[in-house]
KEKE-3310 file (N, C-alpha, C; in steps of 0.2 Angstrom, whole numbers, plus 5000, padded with zeros to 4 digits):
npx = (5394:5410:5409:5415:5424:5442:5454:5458:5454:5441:5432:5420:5417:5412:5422:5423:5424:5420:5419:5413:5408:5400:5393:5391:5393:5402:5403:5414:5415:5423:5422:5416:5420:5415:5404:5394:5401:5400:5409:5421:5423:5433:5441:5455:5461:5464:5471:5479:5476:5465:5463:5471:5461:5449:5454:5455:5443:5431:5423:5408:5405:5413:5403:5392:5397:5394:5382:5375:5380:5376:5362:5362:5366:5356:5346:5347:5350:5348:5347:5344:5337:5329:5315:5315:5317:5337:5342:5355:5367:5380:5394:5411:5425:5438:5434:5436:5447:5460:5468:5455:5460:5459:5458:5472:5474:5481:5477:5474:5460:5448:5441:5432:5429:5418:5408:5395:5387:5382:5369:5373:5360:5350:5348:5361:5362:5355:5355:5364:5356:5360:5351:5351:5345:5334:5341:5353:5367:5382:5391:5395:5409:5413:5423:5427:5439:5440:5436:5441:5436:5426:5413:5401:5388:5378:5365:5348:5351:5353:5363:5371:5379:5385:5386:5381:5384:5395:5409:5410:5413:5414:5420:5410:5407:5419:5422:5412:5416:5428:5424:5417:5427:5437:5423:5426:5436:5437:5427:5432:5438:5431:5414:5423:5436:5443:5456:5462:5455:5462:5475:5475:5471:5479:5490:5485:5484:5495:5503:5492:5492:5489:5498:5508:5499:5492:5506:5511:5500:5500:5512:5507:5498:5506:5516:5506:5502:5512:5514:5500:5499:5508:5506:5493:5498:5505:5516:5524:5518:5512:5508:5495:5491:5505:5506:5492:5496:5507:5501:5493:5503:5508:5500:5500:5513:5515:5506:5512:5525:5517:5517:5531:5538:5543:5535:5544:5551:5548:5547:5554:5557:5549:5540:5546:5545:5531:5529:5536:5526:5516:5519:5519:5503:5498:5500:5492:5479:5478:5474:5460:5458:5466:5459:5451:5460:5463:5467:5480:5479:5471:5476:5484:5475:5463:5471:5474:5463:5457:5464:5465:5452:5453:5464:5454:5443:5450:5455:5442:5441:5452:5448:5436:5439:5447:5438:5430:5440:5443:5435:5445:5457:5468:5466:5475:5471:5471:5481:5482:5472:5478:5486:5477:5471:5480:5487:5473:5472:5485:5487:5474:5479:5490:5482:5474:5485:5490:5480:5480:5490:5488)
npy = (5523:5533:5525:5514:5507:5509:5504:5507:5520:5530:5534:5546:5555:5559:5564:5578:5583:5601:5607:5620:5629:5640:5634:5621:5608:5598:5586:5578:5561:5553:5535:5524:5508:5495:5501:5494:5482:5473:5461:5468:5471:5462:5462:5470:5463:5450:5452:5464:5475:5486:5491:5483:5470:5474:5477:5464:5459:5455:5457:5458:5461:5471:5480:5480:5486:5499:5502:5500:5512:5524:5519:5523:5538:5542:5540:5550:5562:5577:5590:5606:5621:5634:5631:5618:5604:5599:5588:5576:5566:5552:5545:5533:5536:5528:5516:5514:5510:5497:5484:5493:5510:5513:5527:5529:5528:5534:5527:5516:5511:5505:5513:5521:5533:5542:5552:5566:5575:5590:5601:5620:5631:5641:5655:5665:5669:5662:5650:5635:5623:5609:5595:5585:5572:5564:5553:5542:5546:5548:5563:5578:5583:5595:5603:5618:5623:5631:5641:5646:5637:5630:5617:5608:5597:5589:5574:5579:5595:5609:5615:5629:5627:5632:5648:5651:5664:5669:5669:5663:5669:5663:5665:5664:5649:5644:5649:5644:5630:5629:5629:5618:5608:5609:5602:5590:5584:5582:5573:5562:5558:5557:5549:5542:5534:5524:5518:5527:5535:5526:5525:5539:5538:5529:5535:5543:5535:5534:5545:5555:5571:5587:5595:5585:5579:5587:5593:5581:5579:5590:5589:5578:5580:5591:5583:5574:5584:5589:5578:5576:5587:5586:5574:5581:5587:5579:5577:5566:5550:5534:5517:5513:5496:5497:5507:5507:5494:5499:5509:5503:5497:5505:5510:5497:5499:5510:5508:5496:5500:5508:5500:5497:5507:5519:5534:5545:5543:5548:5560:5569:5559:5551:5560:5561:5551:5550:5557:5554:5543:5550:5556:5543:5541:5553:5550:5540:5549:5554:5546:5548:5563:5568:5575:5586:5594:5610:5617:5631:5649:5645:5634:5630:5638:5628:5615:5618:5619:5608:5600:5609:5602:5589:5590:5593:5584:5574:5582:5583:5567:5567:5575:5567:5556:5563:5564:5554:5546:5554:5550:5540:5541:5544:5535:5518:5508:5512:5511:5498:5500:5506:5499:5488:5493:5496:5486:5481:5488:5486:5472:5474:5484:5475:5464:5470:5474:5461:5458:5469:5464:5453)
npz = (5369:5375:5387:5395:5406:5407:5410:5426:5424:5419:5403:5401:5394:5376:5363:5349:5335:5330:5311:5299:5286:5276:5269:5272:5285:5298:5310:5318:5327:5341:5343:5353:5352:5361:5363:5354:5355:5368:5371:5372:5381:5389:5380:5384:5391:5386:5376:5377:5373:5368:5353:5346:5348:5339:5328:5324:5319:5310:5294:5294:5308:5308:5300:5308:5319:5311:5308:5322:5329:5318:5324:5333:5335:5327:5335:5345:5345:5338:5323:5323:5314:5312:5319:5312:5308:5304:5288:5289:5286:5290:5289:5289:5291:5294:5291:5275:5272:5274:5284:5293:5297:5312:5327:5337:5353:5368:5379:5373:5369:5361:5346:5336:5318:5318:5308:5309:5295:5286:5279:5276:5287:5276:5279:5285:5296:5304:5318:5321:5327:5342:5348:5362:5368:5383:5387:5397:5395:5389:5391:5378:5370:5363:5351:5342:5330:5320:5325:5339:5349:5363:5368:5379:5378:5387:5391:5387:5382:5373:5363:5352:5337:5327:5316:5298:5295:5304:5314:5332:5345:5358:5369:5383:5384:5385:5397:5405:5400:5409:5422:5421:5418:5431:5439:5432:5434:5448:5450:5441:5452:5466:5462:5452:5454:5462:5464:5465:5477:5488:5486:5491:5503:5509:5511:5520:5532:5536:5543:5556:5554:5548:5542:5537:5529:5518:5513:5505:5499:5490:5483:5477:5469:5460:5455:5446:5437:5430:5422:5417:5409:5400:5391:5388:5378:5370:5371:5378:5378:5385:5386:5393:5396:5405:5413:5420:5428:5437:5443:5450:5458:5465:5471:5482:5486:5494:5505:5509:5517:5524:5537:5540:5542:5551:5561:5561:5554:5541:5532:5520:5514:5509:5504:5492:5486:5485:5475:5465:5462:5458:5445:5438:5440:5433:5420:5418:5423:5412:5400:5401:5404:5398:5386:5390:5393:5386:5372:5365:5371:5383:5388:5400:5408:5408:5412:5425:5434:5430:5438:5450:5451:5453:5468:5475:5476:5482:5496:5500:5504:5512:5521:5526:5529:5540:5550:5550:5561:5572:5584:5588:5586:5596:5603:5611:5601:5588:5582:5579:5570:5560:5555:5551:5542:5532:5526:5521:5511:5505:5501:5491:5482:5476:5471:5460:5455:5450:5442:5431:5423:5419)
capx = (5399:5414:5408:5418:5432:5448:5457:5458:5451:5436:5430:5416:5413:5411:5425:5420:5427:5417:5421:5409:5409:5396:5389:5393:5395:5404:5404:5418:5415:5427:5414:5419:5418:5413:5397:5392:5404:5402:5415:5429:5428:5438:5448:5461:5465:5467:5476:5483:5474:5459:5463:5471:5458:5444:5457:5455:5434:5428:5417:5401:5407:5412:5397:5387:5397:5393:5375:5375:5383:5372:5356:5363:5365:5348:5340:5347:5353:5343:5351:5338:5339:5324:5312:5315:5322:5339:5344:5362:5373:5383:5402:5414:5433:5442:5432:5439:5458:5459:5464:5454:5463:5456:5464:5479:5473:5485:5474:5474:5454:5447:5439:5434:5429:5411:5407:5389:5386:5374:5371:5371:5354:5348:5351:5366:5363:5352:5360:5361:5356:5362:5349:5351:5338:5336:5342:5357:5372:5391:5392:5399:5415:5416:5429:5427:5444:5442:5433:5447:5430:5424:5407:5400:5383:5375:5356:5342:5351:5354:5369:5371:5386:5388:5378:5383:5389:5399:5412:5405:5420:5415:5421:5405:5408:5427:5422:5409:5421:5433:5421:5417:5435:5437:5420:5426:5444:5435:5422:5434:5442:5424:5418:5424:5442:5443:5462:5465:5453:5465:5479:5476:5471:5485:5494:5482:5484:5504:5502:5485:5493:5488:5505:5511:5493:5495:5512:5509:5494:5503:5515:5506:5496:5511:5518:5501:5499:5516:5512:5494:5501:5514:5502:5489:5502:5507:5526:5523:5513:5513:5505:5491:5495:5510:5504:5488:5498:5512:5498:5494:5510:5511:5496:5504:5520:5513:5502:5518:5528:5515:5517:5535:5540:5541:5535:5552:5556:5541:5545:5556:5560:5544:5538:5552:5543:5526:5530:5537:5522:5510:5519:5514:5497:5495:5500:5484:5474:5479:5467:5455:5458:5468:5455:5447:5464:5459:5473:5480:5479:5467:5478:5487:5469:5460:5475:5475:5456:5455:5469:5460:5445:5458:5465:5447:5443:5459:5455:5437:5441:5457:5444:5432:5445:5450:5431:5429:5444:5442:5434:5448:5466:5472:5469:5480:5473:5470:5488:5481:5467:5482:5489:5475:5469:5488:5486:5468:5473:5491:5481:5469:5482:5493:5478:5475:5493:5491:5473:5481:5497:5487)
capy = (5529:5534:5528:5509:5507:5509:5500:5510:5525:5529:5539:5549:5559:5558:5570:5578:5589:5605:5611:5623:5634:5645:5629:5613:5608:5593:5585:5570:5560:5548:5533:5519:5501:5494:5502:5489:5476:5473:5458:5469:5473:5457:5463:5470:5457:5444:5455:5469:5482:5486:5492:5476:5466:5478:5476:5457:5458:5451:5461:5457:5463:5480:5481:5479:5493:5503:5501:5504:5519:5527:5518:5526:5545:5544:5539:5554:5569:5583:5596:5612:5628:5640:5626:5614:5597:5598:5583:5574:5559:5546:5544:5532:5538:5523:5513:5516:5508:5489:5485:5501:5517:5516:5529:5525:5534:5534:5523:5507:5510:5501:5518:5523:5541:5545:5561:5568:5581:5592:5610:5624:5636:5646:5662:5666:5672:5656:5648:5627:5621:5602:5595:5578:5569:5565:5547:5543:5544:5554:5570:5576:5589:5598:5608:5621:5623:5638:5649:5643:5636:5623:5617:5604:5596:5585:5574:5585:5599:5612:5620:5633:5625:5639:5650:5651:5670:5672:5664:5664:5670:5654:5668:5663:5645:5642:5649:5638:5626:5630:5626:5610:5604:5606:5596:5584:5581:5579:5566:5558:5553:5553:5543:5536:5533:5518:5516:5535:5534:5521:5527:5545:5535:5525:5542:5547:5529:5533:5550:5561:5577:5590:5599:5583:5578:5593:5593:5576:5581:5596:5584:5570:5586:5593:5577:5572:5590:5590:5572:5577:5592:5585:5570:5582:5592:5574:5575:5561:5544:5529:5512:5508:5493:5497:5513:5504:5489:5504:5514:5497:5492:5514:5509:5493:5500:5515:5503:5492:5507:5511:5494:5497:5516:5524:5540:5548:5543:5550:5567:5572:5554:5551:5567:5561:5542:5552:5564:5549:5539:5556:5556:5539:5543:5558:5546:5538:5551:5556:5541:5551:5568:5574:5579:5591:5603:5615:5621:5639:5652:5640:5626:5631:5637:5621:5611:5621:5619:5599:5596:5609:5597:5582:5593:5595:5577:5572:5584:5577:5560:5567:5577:5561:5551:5564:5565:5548:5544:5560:5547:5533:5541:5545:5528:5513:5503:5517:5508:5492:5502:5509:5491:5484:5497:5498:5479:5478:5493:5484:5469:5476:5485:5470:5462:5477:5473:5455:5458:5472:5461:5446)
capz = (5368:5378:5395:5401:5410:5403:5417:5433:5425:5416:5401:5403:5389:5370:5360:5341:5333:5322:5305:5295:5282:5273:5265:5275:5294:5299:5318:5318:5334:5344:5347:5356:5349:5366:5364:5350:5354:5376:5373:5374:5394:5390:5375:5387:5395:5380:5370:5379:5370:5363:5346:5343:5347:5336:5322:5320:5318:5304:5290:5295:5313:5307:5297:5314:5324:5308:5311:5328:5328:5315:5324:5342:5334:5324:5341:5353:5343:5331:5322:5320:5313:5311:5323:5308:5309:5297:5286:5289:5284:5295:5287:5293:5286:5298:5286:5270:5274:5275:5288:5297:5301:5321:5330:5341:5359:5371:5383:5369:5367:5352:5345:5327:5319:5314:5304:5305:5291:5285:5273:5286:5285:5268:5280:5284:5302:5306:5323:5319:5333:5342:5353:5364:5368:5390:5388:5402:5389:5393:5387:5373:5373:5355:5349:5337:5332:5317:5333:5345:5355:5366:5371:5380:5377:5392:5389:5390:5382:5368:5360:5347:5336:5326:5311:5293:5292:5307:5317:5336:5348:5361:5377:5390:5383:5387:5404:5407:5401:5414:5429:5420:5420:5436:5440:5428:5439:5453:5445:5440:5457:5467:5464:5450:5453:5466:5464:5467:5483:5490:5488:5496:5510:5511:5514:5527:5538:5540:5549:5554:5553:5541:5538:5533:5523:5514:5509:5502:5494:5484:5479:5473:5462:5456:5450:5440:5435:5425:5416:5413:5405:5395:5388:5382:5372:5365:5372:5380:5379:5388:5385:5399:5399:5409:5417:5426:5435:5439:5448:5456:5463:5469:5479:5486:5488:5500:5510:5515:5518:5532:5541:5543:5542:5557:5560:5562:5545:5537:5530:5516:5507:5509:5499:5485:5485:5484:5468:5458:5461:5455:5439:5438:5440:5429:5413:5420:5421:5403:5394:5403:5408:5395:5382:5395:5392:5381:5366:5366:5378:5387:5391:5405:5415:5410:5417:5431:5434:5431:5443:5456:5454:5459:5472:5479:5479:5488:5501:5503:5505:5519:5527:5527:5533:5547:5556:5554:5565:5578:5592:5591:5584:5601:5608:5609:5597:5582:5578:5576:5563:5554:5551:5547:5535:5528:5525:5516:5506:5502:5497:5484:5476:5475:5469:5455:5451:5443:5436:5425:5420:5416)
cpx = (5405:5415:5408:5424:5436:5455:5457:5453:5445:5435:5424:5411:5417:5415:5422:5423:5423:5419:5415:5412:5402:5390:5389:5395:5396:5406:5408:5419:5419:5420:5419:5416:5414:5406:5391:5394:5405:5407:5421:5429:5432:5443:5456:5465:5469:5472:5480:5484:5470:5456:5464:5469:5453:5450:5456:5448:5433:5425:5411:5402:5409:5407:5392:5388:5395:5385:5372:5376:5379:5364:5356:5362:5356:5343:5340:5350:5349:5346:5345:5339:5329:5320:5310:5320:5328:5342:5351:5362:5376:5391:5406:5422:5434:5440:5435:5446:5455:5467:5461:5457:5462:5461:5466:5476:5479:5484:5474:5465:5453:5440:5436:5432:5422:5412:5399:5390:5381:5376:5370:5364:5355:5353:5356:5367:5357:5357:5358:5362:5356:5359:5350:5345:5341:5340:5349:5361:5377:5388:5393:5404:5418:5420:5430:5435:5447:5439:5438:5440:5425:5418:5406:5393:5382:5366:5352:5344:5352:5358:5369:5381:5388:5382:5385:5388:5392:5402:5411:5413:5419:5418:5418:5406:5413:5426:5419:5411:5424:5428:5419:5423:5436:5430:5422:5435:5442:5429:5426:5438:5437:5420:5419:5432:5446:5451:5464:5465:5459:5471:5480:5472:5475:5491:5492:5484:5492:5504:5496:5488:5495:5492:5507:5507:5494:5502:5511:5506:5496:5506:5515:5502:5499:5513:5512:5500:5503:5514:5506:5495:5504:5509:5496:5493:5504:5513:5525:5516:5516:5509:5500:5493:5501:5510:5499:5493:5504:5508:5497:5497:5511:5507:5497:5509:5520:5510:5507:5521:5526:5516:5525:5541:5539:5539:5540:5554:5553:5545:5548:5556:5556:5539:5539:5548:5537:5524:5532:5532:5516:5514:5518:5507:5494:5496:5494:5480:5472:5474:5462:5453:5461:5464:5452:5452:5464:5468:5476:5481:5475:5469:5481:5479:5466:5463:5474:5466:5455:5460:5468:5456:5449:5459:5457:5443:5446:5457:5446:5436:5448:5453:5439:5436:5445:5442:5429:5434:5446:5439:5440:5457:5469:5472:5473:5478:5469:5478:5489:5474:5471:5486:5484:5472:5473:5486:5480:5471:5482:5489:5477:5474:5489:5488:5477:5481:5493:5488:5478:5485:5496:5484)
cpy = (5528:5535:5520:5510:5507:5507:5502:5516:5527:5536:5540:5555:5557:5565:5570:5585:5592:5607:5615:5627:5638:5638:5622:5614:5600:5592:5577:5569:5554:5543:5526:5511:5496:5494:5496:5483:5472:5467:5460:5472:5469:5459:5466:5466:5452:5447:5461:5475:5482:5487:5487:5472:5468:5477:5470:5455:5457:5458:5462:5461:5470:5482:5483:5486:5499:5507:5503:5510:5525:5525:5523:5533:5546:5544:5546:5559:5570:5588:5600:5616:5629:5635:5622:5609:5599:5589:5581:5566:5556:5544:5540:5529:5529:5517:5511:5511:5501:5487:5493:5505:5516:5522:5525:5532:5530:5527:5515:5508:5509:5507:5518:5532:5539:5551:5562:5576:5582:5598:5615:5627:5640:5652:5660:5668:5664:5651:5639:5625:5612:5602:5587:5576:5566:5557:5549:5540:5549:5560:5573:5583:5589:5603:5610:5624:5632:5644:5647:5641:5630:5623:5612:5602:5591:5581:5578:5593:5603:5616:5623:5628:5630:5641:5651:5658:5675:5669:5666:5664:5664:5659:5664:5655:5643:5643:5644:5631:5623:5626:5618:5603:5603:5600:5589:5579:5579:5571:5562:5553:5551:5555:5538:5531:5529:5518:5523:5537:5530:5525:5534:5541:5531:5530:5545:5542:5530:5542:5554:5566:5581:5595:5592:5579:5583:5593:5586:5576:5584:5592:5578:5576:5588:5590:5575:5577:5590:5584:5573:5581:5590:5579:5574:5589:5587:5573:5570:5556:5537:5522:5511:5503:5490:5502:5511:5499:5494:5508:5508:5496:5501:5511:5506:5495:5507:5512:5500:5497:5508:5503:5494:5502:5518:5531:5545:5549:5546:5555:5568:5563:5552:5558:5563:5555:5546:5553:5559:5546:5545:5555:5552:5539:5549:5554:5541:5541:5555:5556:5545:5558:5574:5577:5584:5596:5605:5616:5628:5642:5650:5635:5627:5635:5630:5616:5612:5619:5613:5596:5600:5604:5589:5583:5592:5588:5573:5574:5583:5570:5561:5570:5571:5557:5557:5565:5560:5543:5549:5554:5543:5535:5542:5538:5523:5510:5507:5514:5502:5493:5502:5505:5490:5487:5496:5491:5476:5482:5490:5477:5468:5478:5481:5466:5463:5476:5469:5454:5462:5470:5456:5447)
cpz = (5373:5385:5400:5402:5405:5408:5423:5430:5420:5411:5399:5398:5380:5367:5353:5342:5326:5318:5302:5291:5279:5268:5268:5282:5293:5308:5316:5325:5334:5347:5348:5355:5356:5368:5361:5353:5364:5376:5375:5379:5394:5385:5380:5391:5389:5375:5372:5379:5365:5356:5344:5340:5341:5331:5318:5319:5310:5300:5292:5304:5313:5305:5303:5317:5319:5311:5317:5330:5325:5319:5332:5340:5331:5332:5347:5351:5339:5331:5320:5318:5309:5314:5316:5308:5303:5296:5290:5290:5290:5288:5291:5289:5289:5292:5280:5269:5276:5276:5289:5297:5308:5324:5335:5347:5362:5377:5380:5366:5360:5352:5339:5325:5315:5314:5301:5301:5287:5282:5279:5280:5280:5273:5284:5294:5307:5311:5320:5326:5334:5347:5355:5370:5380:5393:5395:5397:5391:5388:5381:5372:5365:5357:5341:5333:5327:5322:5337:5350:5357:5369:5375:5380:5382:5390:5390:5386:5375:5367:5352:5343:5330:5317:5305:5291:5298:5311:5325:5340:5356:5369:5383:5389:5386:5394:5409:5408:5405:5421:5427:5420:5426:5440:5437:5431:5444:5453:5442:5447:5461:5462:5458:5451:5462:5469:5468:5476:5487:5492:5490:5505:5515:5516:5523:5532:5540:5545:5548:5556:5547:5538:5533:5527:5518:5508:5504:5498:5487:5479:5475:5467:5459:5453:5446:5436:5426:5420:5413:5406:5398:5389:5383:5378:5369:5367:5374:5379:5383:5388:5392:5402:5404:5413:5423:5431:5438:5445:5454:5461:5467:5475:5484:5491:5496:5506:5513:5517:5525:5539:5546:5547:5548:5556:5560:5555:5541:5530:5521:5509:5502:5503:5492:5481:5480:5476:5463:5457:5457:5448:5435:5435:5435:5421:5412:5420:5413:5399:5397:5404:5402:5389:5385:5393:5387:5377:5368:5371:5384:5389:5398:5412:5414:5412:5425:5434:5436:5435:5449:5457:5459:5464:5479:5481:5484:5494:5505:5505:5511:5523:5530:5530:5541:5552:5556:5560:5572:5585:5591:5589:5592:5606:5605:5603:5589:5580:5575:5570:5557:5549:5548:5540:5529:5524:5521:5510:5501:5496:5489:5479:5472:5470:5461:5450:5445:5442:5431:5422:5417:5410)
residu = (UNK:UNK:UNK:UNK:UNK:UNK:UNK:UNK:UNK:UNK:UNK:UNK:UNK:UNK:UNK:UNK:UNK:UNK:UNK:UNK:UNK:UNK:UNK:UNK:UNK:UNK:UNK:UNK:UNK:UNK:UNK:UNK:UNK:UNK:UNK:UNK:UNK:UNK:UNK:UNK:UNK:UNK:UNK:UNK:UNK:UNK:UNK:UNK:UNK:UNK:UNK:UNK:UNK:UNK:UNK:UNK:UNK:UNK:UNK:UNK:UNK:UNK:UNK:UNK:UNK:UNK:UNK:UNK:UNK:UNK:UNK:UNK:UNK:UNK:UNK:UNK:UNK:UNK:UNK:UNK:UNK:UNK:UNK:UNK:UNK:UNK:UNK:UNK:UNK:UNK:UNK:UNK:UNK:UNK:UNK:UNK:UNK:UNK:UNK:UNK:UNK:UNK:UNK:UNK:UNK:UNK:UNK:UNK:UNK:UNK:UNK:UNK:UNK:UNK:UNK:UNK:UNK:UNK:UNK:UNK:UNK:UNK:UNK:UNK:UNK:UNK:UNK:UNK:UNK:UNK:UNK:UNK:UNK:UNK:UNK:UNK:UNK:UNK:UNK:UNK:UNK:UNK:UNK:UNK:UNK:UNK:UNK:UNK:UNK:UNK:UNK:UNK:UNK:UNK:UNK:UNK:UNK:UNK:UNK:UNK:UNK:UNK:UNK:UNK:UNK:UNK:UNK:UNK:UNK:UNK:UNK:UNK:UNK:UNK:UNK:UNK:UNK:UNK:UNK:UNK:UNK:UNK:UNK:UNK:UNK:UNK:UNK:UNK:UNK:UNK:UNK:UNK:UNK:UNK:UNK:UNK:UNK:UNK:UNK:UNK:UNK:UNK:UNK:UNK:UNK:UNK:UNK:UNK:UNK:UNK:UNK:UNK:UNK:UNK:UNK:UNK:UNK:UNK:UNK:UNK:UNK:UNK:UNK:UNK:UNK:UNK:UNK:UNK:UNK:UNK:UNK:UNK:UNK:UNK:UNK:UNK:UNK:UNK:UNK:UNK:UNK:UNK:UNK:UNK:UNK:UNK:UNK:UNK:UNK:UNK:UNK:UNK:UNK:UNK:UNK:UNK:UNK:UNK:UNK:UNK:UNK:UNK:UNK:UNK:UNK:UNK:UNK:UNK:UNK:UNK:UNK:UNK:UNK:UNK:UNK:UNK:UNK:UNK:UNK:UNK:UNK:UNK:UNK:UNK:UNK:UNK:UNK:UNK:UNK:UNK:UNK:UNK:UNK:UNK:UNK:UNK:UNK:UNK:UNK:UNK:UNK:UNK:UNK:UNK:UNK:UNK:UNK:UNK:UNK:UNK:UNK:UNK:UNK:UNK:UNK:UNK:UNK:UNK:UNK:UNK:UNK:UNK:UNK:UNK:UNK:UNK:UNK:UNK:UNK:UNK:UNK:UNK:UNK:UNK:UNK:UNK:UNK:UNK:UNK:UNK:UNK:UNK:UNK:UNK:UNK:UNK:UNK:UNK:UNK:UNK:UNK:UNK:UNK:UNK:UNK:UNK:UNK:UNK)
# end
């Protein structure tokens, strides 16, 4: 499913989208070729993008991911209603169209669409219930779109996806939601987000003071806040391929910075560097972050929410940073740590840079 790397940043949950009606229930889900196909952690590199690659597979090779895919959901979901197992099918539209339809993510991910469906329950007040099995597999983040209502299913657990003769108004849901975006913004940076880590550290090693961490902070949040935002309304897209080595060369380019920058000079230009490099970075959080922001009168707290969770990370890893350097900043050679840190940290994401270019 929807859970390796996608260059710097990782996606962590499985999207589907519900339809029902009084007679039929349909779950179309986002499943990641990857899971079938473990060659393509290299498709990005050879090709530049992983739909690409997944486009030039053989028949017998689509046939495979088909197979898998159906052999994966029969194995770790049941759909219930009245403590009765119900029937359902395995659909694969992408299919149909030669070449494939795949979707086009924003990330390059070599995707396709599966569609389970099934009859809803005789009675009309019968909940259909969706259970997953305790396997260690991502999440999975439905959206009901004719209830305006979001859920999310985790292993081990059980969701109502809705009943035959009424449309379920999703309130306690969307809320529940809300607290999980923010988790899912901060889980995204610890600990999956390696690059992220780095570069708020990079920031910490040019001065420890927390007016001027802070400000830095704000404005490295502000600027990802606006791109995150904008990506998942669709205004904007940006290829990975040239978004990842861009975050790269932000992390580099702050890390030299501290070698040469005096303190003196820190303050405002510094700021301006910052906020372009978050905007950067929020086109990266995108491939990952942005199906978390909800539609409607809900998109503006769940942005708010998954860019708190970032916030909160950021400020875990500047408080981690400042109690591990409380015995030695005030000695002389807390200036030869700042170098050398500046200089692994400049390093790596040099490094980073012409991995993701090659």
């Amino acid at each position: 499913m929807l859970s390796l790397p996608v260059f710097g940043h990782v996606l962590s949950q499985t999207q589907a989208t519900l339809t029902h009606d009084a007679a039929m229930w349909q779950l179309e889900l986002i499943f990641d070729a990857s899971f079938a196909m473990p060659e393509m952690q290299e498709a990005s590199k050879a090709m530049g993008s992983e739909r690409e690659w997944l486009l030039q597979r053989s028949d017998s090779e689509f046939a495979w991911l088909r197979q898998e895919a159906e052999h994966f959901l029969r194995e770790n979901i049941v759909v219930r209603a009245n403590q009765q197992t119900m029937e359902w099918t395995v659909a694969f539209p992408d299919f149909a169209h030669s070449p494939p339809n795949f979707p086009n993510l924003p990330s390059g991910q070599g995707c396709y669409r599966v569609q389970i469906r099934g009859a809803m329950p005789s009675d009309a007040h019968t909940p259909l219930l969706l259970a997953m099995t305790e396997e260690e597999k991502p999440e999975w983040f439905i959206h009901d779109p004719a209830a305006n209502r979001h859920m999310t299913i985790s292993p081990g657990q059980i969701v109502e996806l809705c009943r035959s003769g009424e449309t379920p108004t999703g309130q306690q849901l969307n809320r529940s939601l809300l607290w999980q975006c923010l988790a899912q913004g901060y889980h995204h940076v610890l600990p999956l987000g390696l690059d992220h880590v780095l570069f708020v550290l990079g920031l910490f090693l040019m001065k420890r003071s927390w007016r001027a961490l802070l400000n830095q902070s704000l404005a490295f949040t502000l600027a990802h806040s606006v791109t995150l935002g904008l990506a998942s309304l669709k205004v904007i897209q940006a290829p990975s391929q040239w978004v990842e080595p861009l975050i790269a060369l932000s992390i580099a380019a702050i890390a030299i910075e501290n070698l040469w920058l005096e303190k003196r000079q820190h303050a405002r230009s510094r700021l301006v560097v910052i906020f372009c490099f978050g905007l950067v970075h929020g086109l990266g959080f995108s491939a990952a972050l942005a199906d978390w922001i909800m539609p409607g009168q809900a998109f503006l707290p769940s942005l708010l929410m998954t860019n708190l969770g970032v916030e909160l990370a950021q400020a875990t890893i500047l408080g981690g940073a400042w109690l591990l350097t409380m015995g030695i900043h005030q000695k002389p050679s807390y200036r030869w740590f700042q170098r050398g840190g500046s200089a692994a940290i400049a390093m790596m994401g040099l490094y980073w840079t012409v991995e993701r270019l090659l």
